[in-house]
Structures are given as C-alpha cells and as structure tokens.
N, C-alpha and C positions, 0 to 999 in steps of 0.2 A: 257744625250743627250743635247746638248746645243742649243740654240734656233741661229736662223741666226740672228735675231736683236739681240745684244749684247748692251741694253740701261745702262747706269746708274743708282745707287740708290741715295738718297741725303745725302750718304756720300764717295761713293768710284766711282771710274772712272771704266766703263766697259772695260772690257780686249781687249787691241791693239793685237791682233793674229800677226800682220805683223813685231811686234815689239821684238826683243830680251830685256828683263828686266835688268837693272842696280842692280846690290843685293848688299844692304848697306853693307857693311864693320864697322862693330863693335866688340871690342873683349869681350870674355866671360867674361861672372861675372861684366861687367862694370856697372858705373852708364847709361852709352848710350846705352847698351843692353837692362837692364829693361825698361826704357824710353824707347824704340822700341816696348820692347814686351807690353807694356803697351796700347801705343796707335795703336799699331796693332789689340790687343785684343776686345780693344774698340769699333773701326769701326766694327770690323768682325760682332760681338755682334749688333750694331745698324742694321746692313746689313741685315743682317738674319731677325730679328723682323720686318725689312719691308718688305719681298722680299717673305721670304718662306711657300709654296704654302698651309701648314698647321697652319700657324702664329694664327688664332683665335682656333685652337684645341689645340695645345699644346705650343702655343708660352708663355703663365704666367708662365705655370709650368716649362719650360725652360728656362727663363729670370730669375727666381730664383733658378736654377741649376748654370747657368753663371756666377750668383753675389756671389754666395756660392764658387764658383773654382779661380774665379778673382785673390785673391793676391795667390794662388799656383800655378797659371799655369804663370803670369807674374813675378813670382818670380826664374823662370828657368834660369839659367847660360849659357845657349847654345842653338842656334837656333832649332838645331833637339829637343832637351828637351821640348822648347816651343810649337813648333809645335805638338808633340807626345801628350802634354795637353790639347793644342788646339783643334786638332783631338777630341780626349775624350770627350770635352764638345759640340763638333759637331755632335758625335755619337749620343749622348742623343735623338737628334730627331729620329732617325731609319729612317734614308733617304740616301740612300748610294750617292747621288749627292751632298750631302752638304757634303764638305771638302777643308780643306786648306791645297793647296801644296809647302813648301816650298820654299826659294828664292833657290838654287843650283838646285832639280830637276827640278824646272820652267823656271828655263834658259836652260836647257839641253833640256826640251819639245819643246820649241818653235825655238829652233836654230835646231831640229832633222825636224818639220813642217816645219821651211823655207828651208829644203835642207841639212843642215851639221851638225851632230852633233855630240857628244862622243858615242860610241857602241864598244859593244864586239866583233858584229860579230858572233855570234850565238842567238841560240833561245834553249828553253826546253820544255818537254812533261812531264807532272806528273802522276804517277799513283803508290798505295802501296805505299803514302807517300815519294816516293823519286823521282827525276827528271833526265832525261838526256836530253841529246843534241840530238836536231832531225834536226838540220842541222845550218852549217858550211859557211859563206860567206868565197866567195875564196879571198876578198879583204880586209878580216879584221884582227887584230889582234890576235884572236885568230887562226886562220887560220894558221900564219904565226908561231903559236908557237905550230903548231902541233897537234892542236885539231879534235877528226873525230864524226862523229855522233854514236850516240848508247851508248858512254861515258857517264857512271851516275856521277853527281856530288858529292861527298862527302864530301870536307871542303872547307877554303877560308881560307888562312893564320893560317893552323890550328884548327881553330875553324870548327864547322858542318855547313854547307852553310842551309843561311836562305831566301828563296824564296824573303821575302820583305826586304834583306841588303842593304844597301848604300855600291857597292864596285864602284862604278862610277872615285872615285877621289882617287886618286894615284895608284902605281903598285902593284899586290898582287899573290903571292901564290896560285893554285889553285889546288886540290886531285881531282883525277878521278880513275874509274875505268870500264873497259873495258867486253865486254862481255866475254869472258876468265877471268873475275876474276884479269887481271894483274891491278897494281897501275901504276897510272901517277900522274907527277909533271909538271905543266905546267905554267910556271910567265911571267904575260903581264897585261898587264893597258888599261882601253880604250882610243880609239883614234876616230878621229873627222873621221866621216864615210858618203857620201853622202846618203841621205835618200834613201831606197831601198821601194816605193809603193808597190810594190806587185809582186808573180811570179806565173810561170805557170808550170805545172804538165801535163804528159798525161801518165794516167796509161797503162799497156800491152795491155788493150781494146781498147786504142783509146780514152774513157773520158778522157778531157777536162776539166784537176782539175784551180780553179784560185782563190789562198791566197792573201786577200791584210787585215792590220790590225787596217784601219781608216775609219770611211765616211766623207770624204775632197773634198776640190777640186782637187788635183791632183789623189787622189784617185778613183773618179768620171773620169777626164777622161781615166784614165790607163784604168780600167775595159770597158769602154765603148770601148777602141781603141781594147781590146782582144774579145769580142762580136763581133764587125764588123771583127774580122780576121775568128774568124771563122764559119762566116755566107758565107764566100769567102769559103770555106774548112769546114763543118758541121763535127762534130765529133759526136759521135752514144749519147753521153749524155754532159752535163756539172754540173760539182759539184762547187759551191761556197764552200771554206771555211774559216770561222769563228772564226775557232777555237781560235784563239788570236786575237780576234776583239772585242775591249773595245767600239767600237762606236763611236761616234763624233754627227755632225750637222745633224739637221732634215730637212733642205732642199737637204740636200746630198742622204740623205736615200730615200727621195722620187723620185730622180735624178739616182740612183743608180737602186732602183725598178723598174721602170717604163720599160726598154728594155726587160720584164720579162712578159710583159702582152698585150695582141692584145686589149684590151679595158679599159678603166681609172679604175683603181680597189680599193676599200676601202682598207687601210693599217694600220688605227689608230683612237682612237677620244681625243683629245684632250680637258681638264675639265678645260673649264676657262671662262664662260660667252658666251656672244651673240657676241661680236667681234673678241677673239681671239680663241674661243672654236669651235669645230665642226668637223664633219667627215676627213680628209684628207685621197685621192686617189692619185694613181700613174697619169700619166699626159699621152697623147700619145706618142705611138712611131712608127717612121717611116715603121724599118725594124725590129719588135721585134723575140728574140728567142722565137721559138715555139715548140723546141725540148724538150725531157729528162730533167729533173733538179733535184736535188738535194741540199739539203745546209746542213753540217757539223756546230755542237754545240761543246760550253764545257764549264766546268763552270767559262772558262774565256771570254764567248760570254755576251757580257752587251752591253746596252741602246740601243741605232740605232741597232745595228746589232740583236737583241733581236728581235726587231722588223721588220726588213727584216726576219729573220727565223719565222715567227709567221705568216706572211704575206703569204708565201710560202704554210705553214702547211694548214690553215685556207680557202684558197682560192683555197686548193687542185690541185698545179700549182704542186706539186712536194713533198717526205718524205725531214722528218727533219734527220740527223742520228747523236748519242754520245749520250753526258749525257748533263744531264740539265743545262741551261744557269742559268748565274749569278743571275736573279731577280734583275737587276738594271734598271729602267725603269723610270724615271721621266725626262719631260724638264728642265734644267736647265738654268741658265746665272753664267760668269763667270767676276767677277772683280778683276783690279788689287791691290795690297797690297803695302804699303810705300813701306814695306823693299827688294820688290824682287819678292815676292809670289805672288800666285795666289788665290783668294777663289771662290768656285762653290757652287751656291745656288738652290737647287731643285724649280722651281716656280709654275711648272704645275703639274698636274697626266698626265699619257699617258696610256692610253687602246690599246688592239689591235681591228680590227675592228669586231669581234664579242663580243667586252665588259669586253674581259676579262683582268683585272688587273697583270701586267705582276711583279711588283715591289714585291720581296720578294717572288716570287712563282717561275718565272722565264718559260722558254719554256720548256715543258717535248717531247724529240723528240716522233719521229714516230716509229722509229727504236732505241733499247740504246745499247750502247757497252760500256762495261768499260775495256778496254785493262790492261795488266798487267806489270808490271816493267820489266817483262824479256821479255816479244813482244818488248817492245821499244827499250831495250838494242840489241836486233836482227836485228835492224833498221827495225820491220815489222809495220803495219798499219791497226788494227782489223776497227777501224771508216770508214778507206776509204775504204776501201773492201768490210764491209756491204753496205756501201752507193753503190758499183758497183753491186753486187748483186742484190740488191732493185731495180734498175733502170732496168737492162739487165739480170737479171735471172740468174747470170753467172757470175763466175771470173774464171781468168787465175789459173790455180795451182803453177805456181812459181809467185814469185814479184821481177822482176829486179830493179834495179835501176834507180829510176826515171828519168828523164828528166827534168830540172830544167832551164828556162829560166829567170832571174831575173830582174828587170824594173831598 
C-alpha cells in the first residue's frame, strides 16, 4: 500500500506517478548492461537499509545476504535475469511490498494509470489450478480475435501459459478451450487500451455489483460517482468487489471507505511512532450508503483493498465472501530506478483496527467459496451468489447474463 507522501531516500528520487519512465536501452551481455545492473543493485541495496520498516531486525543479516548475491545477480546478461535475482534477494526479507519492477512492466504500469496503455482486453478467474476468461472487453484485442468468457487458458505460443509470463511484447499464439471441450487458436498482441476504472453488474436481484481493481484517484471518483447513482435509484444491496484488487494508496482507501459509514470509523493503525503512527478513521460523509453491503475476496485481494475488506468484516457494516486475501499489508514508498524501474519499499506495519496484523495471514472471509474450474468454464459465479444469499436470504435459480456497464 503506498503511502501518499512519496519522499525520497538519500539515494534514489521518489516515484513521479504522473511520469511515463524513459527505460535505458542497453544490449545484453554488454560491458553497459553490467555497469547498469551494478549500480542499480547498489542503490536498491542502500535503499532498502535505510527505508525498511524492519531494517534494525533483520536489516545485518540481509545486508550480508546482498553482499554474498552481489557479483551473481549483477552478473546477469539480461534485464529480466537481473531483475528475477534482484527479486530473490528482496525476497529475503519476507515483505511482499519490497520489490523491484522492472523498466518495460513499469512503463506499461504507469502509462495504463495515466489513461493508455497495452492490454489484452480480458481478465482470468483461477481455480483447480487452471484459469479462464471471465470476461472479454468489446474494445480490445482479444475481443476482436474472437475470444468469449468461460475459455480456459492452455498454452501461449505452445508452451503451457504461465499466470506470471511476460506476453506483453509482441504477437503471440494463444490455446483455449471451450466448455464443450472444443480447441481454439486465437493470435493477437496487446494493444494500447484506454484504462477501463471499473464496472458495474446488477445481478437478477437487483444488487448492485461494482468491480474496480486500484485505490487511485480516478478510481476514488468512479466509485463515488456509482454510489450517488444509486442513492438516486437504491438497489436492495450493494457488493464491492475485490476480487482483482491489488491495492494502491492509503489516502484513497480511506476516501474510498468513508461513503460506507454514518460516523468516522476506525479502519487501521498504523506502527510508526508518535507522528506518523496512530489510529486512522473513515472521515464524514454527506449522503453515506446505509444499505446492504457486502465485499468479495481472493487471494488476489492485497494491501488497501485487504483493508477496506477488513474494515467492512470488523465494524460488522456488512460479510466478507471467497477465499482469503493475499496477506499483503504493509505501507510502502516507491522510488524511481536509473534504468526504467521501479523499487517499492515496505516502511510501516499496517494493523486493522482491532490490531490484527493482516501481512502474511491475510482476511479469512465471513462466508468462503472456492468455486471450481468447471463453474467458471460455465461462465457461473459461486462467490457472487453466496455473497446474494448472505445479504437477501435468496438467489434467483437461473443466472443470466450479467449487465455490464464499463467506466
């Protein structure tokens, strides 16, 4: 979860969010490759020993991990190599905020945040170890080569598709198959896609589903502008979900929060002294929802959003429903890197507001569903259903096809 002040350490410049990154151009195996990865390594290293939020527990014993990896991981021929070592010796600390993202995903991140970036045009659902498509932008690439939802993924040019692959950059071969069993061949490359904030669902009941997968600023106003729509038009519940919500900013989260609650509410405590540590509450709101709520998990639900579900659970505003969030909970700050990159350095702990430590344990819902590969290949939805259930005692017996407005 990144903090809103983004200061500097005394070696690396805090991350320009508004800025798309220049990514050095060096060819592999060079003498100006090493020389990058060397003094990239370096700063990271110094960064970290100053910045991170466990530096007097375990910063020795990791500063002699770092010097022991030093010439193997600067000794890498290629950026992804470097970085994949780098990672490694970032792991060390068991803080899933401290990581460097290299220069090509960190320019795709922050040109997708300002508005445009490369995308598929789809998104996936995992469960039994394999993944499908759970839905299909009508404006995207893959759209346009025929892709439908409920399609499990099988290969990428061949090979078995691997959740964390780099297919980003050039055109590639993709294996599908279909709930009938049949194969599909489907070759397309991403393309530069406006950022799509979030969209809106209203199941056969009438909830009031609304997915968005950052706490940002545009993020913060999308969802605030779908709250006032339907305080004009009340829908019998509303479900947040989650589910693909890695998090973002801790001023957003508590901006995001706060239309959820008729009075300031504890949401966190934050472990960092007498000036920057202490309780943080939701703030007033005008015209708060005072209906039904619900918020949807999974174990791709990390940092801020960890913590809006937590908030939820805890302050018994509304059930949690899926399977347990990530356990990534720490404030972080992020600085930029010579070559491109990004590094993100864990500096705080972040509690929920009854104390409980969220990092590495993660939200265990209220309600758990673990759906199965063949639900999903059916295009059906065990998570959202329970959550309708839980709320209204009741679901519809069919599930049409949603309603999908997209931002």
């Amino acid at each position: 979860m990144a903090l809103v002040l983004l200061g500097a350490c005394a070696t690396l410049p805090g991350a320009n969010e508004r800025r798309v990154p220049e990514v050095a151009a060096v060819a592999d195996a060079s003498p100006e490759r090493l020389a990058l990865n060397a003094k990239v390594y370096d700063l990271v290293v110094e960064a970290v020993s100053e910045q991170h939020y466990q530096r007097e527990e375990r910063g020795p014993h990791w500063l002699a991990q770092a010097a022991e990896k030093r010439d193997e991981v600067v000794a890498s021929p290629d950026e992804v190599g470097f970085y994949r070592g780098l990672n490694g010796v970032l792991a060390e600390l068991g803080d899933k905020h401290t990581n460097a993202t290299r220069p090509f995903a960190n320019r795709l991140t922050r040109q997708r945040r300002l508005g445009e970036g490369l995308d598929f045009g789809f998104s996936l659902a995992g469960a039994g170890g394999g993944f499908v498509v759970d839905r299909v932008r009508p404006d995207g690439p893959a759209a346009k080569a025929g892709l439908q939802p409920g399609w499990r993924v099988d290969t990428v040019d061949g090979e078995p598709f691997v959740l964390t692959g780099s297919y980003l950059e050039g055109e590639h071969q993709w294996g599908f198959t279909d709930a009938r069993d049949q194969s599909h061949l489907a070759t397309f490359a991403a393309a530069p896609l406006p950022r799509e904030v979030g969209y809106v669902e209203h199941t056969p009941e009438g909830v009031l589903v609304i997915t968005f997968n950052s706490f940002d600023g545009p993020s913060r106003e999308w969802v605030q502008a779908q709250l006032a729509a339907a305080q004009a038009d009340p829908p019998p519940a509303i479900i947040i979900d989650l589910r693909g919500n890695g998090g973002g900013d801790a001023w957003e989260l508590r901006r995001i929060l706060s239309p959820f609650f008729t009075e300031p509410t504890a949401y966190g405590i934050v472990d960092s002294g007498p000036i920057f540590g202490g309780v943080r509450k939701t703030g007033r709101w005008r015209t708060p929802w005072t209906g039904k709520l619900a918020v949807l998990i999974s174990g791709r639900t990390a940092s801020a959003a960890e913590l809006f579900a937590a908030a939820i659970q805890e302050s018994g505003r509304g059930p949690v429903v899926g399977s347990k969030s990530a356990g990534a909970v720490v404030a972080s700050r992020h600085f930029d890197l010579p070559d491109g990159g990004m590094l993100s350095i864990g500096i705080r702990s972040f509690r929920t507001a009854a104390g409980v430590t969220l990092e590495h344990s993660g939200v265990t819902p209220d309600v758990v569903t673990a759906p199965t590969l063949e639900e999903l290949r059916q295009g059906r939805d065990p998570t959202l259903r329970a959550a309708v259930i839980a709320l209204l005692g009741r679901a519809t017996a069919s599930e049409p096809e949603p309603i999908l407005e997209p931002a």
